[in-house]
N, CA, C and O atoms as a CHARMM CRD file, in Angstrom:
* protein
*
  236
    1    1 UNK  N    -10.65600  -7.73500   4.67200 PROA 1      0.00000
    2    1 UNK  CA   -10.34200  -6.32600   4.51200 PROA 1      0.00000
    3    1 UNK  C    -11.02000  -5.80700   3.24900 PROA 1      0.00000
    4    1 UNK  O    -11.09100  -6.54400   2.26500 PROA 1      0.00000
    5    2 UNK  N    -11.39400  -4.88900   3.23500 PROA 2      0.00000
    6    2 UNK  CA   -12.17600  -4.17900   2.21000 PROA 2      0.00000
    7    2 UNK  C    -11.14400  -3.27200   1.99900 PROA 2      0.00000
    8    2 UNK  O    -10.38000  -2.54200   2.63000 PROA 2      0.00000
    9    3 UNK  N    -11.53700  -3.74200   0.38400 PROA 3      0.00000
   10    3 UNK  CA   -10.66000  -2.98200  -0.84400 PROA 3      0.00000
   11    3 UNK  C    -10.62600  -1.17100  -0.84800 PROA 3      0.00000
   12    3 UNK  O     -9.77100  -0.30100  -1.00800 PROA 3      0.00000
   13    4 UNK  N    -12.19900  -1.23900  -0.55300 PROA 4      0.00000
   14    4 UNK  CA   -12.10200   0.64500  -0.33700 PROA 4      0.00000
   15    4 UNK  C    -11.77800   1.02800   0.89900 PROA 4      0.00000
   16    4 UNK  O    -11.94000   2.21900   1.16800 PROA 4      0.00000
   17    5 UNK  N    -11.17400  -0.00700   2.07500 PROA 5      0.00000
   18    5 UNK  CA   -10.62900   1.07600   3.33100 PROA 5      0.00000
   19    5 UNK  C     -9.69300   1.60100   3.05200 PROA 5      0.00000
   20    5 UNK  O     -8.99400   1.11500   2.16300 PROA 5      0.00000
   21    6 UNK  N     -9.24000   3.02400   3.82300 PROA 6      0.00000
   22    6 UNK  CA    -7.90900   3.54300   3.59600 PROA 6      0.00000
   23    6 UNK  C     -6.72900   3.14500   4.43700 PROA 6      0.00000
   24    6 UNK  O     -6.62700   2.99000   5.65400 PROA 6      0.00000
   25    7 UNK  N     -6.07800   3.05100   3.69600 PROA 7      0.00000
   26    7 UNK  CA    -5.15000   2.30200   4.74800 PROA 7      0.00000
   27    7 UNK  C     -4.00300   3.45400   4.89400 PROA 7      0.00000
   28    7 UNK  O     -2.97900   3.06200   5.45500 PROA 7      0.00000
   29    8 UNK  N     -4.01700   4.43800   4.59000 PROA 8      0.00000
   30    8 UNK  CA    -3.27900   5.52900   4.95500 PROA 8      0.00000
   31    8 UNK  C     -3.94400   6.77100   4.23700 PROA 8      0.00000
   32    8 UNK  O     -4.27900   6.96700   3.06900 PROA 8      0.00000
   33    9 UNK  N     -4.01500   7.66400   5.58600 PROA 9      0.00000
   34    9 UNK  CA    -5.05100   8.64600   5.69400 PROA 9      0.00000
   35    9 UNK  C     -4.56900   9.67900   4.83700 PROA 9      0.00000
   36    9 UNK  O     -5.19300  10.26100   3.95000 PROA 9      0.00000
   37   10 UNK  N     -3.10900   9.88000   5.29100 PROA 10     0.00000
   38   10 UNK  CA    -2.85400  11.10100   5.06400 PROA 10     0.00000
   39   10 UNK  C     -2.56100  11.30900   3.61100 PROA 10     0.00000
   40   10 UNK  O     -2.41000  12.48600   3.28500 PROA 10     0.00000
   41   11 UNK  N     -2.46300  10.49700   2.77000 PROA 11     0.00000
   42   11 UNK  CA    -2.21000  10.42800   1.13100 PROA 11     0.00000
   43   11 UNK  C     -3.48600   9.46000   0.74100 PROA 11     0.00000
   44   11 UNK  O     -3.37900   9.13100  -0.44000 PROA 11     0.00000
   45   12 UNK  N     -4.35300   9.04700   1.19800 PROA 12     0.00000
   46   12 UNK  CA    -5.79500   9.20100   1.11900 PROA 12     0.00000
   47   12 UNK  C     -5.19200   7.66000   0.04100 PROA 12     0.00000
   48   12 UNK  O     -5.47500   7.63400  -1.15700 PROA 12     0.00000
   49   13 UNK  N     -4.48000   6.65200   0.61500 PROA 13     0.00000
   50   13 UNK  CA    -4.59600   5.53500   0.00200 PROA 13     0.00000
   51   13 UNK  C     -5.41700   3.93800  -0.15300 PROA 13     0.00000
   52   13 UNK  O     -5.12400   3.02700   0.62100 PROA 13     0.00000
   53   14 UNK  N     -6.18700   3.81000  -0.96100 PROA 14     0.00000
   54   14 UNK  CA    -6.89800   2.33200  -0.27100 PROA 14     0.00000
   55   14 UNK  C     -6.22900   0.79100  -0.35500 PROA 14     0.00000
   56   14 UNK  O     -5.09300   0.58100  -0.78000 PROA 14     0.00000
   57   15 UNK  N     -6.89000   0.04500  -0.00400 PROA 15     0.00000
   58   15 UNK  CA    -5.61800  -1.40300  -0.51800 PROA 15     0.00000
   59   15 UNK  C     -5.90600  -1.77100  -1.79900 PROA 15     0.00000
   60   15 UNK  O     -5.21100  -2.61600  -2.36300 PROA 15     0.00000
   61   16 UNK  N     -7.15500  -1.07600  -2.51800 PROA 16     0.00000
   62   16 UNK  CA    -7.49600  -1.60700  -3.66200 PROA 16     0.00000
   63   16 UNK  C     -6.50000  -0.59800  -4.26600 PROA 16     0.00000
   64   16 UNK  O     -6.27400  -1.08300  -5.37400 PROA 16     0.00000
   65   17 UNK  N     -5.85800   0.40800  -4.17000 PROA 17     0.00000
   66   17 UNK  CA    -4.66300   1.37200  -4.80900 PROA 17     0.00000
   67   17 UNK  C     -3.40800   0.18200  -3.90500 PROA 17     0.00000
   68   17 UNK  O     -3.56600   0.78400  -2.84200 PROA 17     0.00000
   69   18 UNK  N     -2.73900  -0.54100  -3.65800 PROA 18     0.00000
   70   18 UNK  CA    -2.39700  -1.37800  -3.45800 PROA 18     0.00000
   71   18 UNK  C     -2.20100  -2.47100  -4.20100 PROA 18     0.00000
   72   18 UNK  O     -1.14000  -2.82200  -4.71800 PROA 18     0.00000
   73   19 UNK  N     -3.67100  -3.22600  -4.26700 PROA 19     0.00000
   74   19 UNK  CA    -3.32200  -4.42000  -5.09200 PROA 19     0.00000
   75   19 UNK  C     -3.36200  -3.96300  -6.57500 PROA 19     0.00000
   76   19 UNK  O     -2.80600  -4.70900  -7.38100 PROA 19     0.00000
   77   20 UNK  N     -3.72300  -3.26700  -6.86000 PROA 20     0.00000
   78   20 UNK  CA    -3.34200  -2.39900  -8.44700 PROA 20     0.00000
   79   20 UNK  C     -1.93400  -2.44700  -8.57900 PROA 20     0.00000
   80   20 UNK  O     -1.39700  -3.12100  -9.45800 PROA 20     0.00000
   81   21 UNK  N     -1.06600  -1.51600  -7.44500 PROA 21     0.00000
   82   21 UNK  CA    -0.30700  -0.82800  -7.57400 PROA 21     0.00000
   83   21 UNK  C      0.68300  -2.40300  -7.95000 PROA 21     0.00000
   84   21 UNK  O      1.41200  -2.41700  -8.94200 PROA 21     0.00000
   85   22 UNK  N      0.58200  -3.52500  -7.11000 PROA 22     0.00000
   86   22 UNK  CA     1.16800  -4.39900  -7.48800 PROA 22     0.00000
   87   22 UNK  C      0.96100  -5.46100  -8.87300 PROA 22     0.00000
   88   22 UNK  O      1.81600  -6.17400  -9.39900 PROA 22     0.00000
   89   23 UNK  N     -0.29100  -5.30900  -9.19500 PROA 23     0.00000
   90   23 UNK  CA    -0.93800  -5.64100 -10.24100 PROA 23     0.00000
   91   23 UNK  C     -0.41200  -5.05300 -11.46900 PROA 23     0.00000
   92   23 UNK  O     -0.53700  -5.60000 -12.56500 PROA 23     0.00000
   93   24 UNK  N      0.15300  -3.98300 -11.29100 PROA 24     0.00000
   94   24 UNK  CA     0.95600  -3.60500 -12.49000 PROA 24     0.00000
   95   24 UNK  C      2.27100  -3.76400 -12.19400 PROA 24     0.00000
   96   24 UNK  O      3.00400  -2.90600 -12.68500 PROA 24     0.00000
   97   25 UNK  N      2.70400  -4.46900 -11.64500 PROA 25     0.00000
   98   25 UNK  CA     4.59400  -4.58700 -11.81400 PROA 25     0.00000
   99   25 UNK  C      4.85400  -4.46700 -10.38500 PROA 25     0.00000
  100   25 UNK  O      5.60400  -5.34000  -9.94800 PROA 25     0.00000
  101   26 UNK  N      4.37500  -3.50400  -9.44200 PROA 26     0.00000
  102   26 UNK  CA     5.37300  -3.21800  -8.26000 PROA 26     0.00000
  103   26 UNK  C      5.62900  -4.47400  -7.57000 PROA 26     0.00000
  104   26 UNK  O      4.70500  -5.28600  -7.52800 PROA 26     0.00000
  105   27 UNK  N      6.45100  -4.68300  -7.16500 PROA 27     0.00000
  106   27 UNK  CA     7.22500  -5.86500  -6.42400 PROA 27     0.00000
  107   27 UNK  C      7.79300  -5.58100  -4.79200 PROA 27     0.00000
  108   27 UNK  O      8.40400  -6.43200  -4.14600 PROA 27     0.00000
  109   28 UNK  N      7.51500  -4.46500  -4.38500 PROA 28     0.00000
  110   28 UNK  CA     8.10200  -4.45900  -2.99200 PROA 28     0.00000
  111   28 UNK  C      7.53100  -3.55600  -2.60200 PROA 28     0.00000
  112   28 UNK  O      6.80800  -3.06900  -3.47100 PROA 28     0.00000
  113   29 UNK  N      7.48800  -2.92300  -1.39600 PROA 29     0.00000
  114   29 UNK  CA     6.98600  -1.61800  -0.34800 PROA 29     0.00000
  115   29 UNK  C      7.48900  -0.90300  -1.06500 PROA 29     0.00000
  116   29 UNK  O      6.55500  -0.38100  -1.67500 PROA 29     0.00000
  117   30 UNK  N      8.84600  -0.31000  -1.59900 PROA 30     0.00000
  118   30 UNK  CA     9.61800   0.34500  -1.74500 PROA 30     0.00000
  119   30 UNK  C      8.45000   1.10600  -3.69800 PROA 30     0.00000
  120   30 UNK  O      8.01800   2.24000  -3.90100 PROA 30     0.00000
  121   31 UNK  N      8.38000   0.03700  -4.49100 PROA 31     0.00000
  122   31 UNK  CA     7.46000   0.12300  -5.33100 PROA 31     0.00000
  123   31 UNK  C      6.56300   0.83800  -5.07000 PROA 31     0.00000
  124   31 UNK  O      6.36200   2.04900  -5.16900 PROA 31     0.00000
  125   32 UNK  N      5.94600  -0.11200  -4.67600 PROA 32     0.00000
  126   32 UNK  CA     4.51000   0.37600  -3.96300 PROA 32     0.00000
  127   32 UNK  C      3.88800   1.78300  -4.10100 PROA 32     0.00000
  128   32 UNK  O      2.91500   2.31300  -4.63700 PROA 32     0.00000
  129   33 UNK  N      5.21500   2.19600  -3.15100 PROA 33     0.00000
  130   33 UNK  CA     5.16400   3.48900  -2.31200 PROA 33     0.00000
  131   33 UNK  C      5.49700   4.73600  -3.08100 PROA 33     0.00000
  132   33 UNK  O      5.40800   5.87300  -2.61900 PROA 33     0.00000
  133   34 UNK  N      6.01500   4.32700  -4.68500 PROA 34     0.00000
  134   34 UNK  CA     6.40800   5.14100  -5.67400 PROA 34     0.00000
  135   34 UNK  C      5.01300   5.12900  -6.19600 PROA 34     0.00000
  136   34 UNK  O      4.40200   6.15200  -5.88500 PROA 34     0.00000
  137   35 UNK  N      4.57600   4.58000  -6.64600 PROA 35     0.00000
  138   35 UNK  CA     3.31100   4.37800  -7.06100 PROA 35     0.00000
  139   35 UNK  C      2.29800   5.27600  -6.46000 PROA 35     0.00000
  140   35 UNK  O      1.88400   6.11500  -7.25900 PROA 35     0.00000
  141   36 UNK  N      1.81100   5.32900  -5.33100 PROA 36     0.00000
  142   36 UNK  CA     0.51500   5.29100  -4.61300 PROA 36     0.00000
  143   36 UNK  C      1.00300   6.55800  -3.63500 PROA 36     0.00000
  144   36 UNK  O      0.13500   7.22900  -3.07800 PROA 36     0.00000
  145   37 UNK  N      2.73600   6.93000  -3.40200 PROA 37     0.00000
  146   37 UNK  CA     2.80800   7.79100  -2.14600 PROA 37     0.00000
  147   37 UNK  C      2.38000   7.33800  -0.64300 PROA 37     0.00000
  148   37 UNK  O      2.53900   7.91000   0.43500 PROA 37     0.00000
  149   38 UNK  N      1.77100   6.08300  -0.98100 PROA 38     0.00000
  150   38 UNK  CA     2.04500   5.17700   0.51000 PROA 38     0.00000
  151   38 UNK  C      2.65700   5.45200   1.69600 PROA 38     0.00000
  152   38 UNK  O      3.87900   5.33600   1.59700 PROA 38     0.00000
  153   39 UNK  N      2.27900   5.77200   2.78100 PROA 39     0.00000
  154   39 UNK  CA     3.53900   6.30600   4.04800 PROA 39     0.00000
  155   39 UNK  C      4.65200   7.41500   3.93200 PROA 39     0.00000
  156   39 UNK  O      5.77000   7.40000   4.44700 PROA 39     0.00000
  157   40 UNK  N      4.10000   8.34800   3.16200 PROA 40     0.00000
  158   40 UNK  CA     5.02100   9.44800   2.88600 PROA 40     0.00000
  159   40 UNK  C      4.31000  10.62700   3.56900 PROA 40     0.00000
  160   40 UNK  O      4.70200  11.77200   3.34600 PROA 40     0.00000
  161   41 UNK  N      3.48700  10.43400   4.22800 PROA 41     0.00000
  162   41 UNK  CA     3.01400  11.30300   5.15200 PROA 41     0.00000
  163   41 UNK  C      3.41800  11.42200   6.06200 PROA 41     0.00000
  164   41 UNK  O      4.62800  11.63300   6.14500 PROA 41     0.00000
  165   42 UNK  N      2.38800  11.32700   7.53500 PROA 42     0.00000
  166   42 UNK  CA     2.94900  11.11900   9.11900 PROA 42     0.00000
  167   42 UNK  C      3.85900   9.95900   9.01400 PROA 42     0.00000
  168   42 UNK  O      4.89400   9.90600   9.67900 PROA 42     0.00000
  169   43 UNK  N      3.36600   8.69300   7.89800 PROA 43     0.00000
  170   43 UNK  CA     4.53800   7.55600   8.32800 PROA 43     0.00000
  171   43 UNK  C      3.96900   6.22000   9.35900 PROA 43     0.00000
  172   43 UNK  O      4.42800   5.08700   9.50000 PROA 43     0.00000
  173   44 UNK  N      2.67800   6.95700  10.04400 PROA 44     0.00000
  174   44 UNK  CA     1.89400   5.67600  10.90900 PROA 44     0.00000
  175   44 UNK  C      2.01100   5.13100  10.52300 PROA 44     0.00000
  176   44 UNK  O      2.98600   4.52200  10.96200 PROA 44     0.00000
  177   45 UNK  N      1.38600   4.45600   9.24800 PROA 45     0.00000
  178   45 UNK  CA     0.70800   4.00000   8.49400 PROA 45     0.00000
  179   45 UNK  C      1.63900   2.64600   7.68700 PROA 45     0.00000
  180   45 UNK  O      1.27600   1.67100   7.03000 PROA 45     0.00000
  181   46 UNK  N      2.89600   3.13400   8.09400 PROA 46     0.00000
  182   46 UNK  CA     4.38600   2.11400   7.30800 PROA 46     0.00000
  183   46 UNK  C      4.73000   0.75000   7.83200 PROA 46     0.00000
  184   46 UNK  O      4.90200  -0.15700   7.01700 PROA 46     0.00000
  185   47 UNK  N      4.86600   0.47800   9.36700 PROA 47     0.00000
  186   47 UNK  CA     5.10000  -1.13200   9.59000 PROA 47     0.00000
  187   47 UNK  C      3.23700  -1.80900   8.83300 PROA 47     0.00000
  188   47 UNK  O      3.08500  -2.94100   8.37300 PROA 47     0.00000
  189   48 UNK  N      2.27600  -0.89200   8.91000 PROA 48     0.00000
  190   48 UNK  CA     1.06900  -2.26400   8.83000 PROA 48     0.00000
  191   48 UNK  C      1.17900  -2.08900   7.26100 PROA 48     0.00000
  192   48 UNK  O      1.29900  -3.19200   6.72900 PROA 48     0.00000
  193   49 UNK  N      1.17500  -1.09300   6.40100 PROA 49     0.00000
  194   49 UNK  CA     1.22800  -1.07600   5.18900 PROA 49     0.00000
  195   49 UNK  C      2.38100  -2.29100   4.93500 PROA 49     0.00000
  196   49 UNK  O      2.02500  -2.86200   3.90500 PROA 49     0.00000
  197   50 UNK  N      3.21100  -2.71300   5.28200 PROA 50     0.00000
  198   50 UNK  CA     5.08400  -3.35700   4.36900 PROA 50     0.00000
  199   50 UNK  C      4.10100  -4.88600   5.15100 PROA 50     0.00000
  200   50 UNK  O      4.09900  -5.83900   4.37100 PROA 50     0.00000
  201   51 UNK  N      3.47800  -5.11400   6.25500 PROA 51     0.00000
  202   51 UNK  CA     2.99800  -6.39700   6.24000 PROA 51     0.00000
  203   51 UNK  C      2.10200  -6.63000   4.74500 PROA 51     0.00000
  204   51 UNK  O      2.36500  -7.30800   3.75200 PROA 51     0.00000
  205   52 UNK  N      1.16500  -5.91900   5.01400 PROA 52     0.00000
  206   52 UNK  CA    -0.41600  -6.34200   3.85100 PROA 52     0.00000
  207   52 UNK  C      0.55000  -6.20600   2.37100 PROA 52     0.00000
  208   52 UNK  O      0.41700  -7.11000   1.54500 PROA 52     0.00000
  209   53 UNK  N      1.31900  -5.29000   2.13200 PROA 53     0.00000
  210   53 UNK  CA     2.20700  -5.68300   1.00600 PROA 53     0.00000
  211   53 UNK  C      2.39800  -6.83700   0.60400 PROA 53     0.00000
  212   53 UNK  O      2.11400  -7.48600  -0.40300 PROA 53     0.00000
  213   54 UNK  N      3.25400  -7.10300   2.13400 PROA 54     0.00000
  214   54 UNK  CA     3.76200  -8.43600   1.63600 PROA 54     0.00000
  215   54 UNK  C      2.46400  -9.87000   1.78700 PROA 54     0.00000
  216   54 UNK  O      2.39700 -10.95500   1.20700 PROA 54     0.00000
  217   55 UNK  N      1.93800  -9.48200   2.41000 PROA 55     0.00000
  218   55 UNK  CA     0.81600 -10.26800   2.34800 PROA 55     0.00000
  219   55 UNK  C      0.17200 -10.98200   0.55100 PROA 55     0.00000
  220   55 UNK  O      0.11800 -12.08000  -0.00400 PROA 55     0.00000
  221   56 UNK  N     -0.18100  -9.61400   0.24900 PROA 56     0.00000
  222   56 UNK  CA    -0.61600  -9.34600  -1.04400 PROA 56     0.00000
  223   56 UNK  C      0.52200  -9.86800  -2.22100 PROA 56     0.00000
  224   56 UNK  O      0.25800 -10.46500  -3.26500 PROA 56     0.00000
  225   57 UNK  N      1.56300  -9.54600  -1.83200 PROA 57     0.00000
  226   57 UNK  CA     2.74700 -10.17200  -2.76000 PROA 57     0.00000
  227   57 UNK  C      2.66800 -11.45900  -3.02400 PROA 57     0.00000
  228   57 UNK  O      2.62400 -11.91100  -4.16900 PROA 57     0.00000
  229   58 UNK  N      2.64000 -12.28100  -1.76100 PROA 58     0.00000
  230   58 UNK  CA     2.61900 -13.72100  -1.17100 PROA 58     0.00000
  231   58 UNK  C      1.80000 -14.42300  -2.56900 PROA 58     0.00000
  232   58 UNK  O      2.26700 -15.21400  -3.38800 PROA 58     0.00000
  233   59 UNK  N      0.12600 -13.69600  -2.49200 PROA 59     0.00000
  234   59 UNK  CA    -1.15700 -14.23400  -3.28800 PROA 59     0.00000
  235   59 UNK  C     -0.68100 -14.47600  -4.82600 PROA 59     0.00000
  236   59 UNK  O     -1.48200 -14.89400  -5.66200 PROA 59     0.00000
């Protein structure tokens, strides 16, 4: 996965705003999503975003 795809359109977020977002402290979706505005749009974008989270958490 490339760091500059967006992984949610509608708040124009990439995963590299992601692994930052966790890179500084955030610890959960819930984080995250304070951070970056993550899935606060349409919302598509929320079960695949809370996987790669946790994906990324995992590392």
């Amino acid at each position: 996965m490339d760091n500059h795809e967006i992984i949610c359109s509608c708040m124009n977020v990439s995963v590299q705003d992601l692994k930052d977002a966790i890179k500084n402290g955030a610890k959960s979706f819930e984080e995250v999503q304070e951070v970056t505005n993550v899935g606060t749009g349409c919302g598509g974008c929320v079960e695949n975003v809370k996987d790669l989270i946790e994906e990324l958490l995992e590392k």
